[in-house]
GUGUFI-469689 format. One record per residue: residue in three letters; x, y, z of N, C-alpha, C, CB in turn. Coordinates in steps of 0.001 Angstrom, whole numbers, plus 500000, padded with zeros to 6 digits. Atoms other than C-alpha are relative to their C-alpha. Glycine has a CB too. Example, Ala and Ser with C-alpha at 12.3 -4.5 7.8 and 13.67 -1.06 7.14 Angstrom:
2
Ala500890498810500000512300495500507800500900501200500000499008500027501246Ser499180498810499940513670498940507140499230501090500730500414500462498585
***
This chain:
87
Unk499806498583499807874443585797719897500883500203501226498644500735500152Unk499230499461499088877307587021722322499533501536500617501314500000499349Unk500111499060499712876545589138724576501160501273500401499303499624500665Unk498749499202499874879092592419725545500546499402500945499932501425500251Unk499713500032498818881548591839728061499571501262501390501290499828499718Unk500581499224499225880423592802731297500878500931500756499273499284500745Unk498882499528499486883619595139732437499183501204500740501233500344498882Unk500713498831498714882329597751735750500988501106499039500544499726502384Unk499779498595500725882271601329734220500885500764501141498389500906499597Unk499640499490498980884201603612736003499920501647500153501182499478500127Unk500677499289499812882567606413737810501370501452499826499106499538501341Unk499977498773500166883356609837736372500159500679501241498974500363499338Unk499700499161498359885462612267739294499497501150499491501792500246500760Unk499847498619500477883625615296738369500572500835501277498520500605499426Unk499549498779499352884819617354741197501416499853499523499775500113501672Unk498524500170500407888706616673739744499681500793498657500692498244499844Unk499799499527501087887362617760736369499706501291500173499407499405499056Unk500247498682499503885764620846737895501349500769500356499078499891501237Unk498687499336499806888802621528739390500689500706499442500670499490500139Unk499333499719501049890746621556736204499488501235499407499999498948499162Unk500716498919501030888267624033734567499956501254500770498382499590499495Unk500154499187499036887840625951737618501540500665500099499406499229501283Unk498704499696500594891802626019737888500674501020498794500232498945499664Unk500191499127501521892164627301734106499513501112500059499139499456498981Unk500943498894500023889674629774734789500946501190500766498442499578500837Unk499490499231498874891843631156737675501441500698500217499873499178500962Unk499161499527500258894660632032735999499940501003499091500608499272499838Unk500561498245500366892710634807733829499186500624500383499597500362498955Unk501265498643499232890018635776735974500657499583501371497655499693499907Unk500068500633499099890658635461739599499897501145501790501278499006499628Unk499914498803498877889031638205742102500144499770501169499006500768500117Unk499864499512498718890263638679745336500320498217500221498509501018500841Unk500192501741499789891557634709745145499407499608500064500230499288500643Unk501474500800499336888008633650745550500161498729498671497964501312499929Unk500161500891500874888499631534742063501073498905500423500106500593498614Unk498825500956499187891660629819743659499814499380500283500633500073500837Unk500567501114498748890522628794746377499298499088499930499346500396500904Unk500600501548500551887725627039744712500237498870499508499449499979499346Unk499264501341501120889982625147742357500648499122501285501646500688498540Unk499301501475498636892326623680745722499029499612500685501203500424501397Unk501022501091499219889238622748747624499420499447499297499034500363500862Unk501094501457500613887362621017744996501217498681499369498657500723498119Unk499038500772500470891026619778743419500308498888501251501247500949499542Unk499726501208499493891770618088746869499078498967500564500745500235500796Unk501316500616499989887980616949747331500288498998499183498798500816499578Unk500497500611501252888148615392744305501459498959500096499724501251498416Unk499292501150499831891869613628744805499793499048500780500944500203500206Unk499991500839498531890742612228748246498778499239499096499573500977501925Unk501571501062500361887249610876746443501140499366498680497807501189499223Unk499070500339501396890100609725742929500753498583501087501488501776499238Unk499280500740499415892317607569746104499085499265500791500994500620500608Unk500967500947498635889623606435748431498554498954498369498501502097501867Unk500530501238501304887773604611744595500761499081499402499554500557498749Unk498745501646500208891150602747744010500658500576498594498939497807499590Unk499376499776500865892069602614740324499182501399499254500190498688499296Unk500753499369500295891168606281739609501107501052499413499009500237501019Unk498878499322500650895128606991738424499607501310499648500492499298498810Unk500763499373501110893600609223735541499504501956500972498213498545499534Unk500768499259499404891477611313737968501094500622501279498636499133500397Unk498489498818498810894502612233740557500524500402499221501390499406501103Unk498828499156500328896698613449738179498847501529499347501318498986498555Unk500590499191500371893647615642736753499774500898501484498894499416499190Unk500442499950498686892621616352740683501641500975500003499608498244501043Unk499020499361499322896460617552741258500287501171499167501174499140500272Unk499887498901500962896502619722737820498975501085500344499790499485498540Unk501197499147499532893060621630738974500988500802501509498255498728500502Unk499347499104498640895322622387742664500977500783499244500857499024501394Unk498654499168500368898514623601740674499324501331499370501149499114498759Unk500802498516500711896259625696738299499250501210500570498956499611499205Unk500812498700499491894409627192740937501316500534501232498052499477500874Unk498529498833499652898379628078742636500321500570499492501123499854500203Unk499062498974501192899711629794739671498799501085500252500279499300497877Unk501147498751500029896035631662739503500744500697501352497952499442500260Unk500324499196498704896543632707743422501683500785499473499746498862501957Unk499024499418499884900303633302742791500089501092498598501057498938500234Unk499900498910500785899864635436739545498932501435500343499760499375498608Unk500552498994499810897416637630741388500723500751501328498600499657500054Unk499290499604498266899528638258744921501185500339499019500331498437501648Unk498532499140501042902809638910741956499057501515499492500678498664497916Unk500208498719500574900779641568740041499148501089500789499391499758498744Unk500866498702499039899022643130743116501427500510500691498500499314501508Unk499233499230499588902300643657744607501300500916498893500449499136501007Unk499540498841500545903856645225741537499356501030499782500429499839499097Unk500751498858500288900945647643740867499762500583501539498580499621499101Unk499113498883498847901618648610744724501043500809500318500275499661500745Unk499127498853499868904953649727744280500333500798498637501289499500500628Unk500176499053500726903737651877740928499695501229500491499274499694499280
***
């Protein structure tokens, strides 16, 4: 009987995936930037814990998509607050 190979699992970044979802979220809801902000602090939480575990490739590029998503959120709410100021 063979047993499986024994290959080390590799630990799940949830704060990178949070990010992402959190991110997403923050480009149709996003009051007073408070959803933003969450996405870049857990997005660069979560790259620094993705670089300081080694091979966690996968998990930075998810980690850097959660920061961008939660820029577009901040920057599509600071664009449409300052056009519905000069309405």
């Amino acid at each position: 009987m063979t047993e499986p190979s024994s290959t080390p699992e590799a630990k799940v970044n949830w704060l990178a995936v949070v990010a992402l979802v959190v991110g997403a979220v923050s480009i149709f809801f996003n009051p007073y930037l408070l959803v933003s902000v969450i996405a870049i602090v857990l997005g660069i939480v979560g790259l620094v814990g993705a670089r300081r575990a080694g091979n966690q490739r996968a998990y930075q590029l998810i980690a850097v998509l959660g920061i961008v998503a939660g820029a577009i959120g901040a920057l599509l709410v600071i664009v449409s607050g300052a056009i519905s100021a000069q309405l």
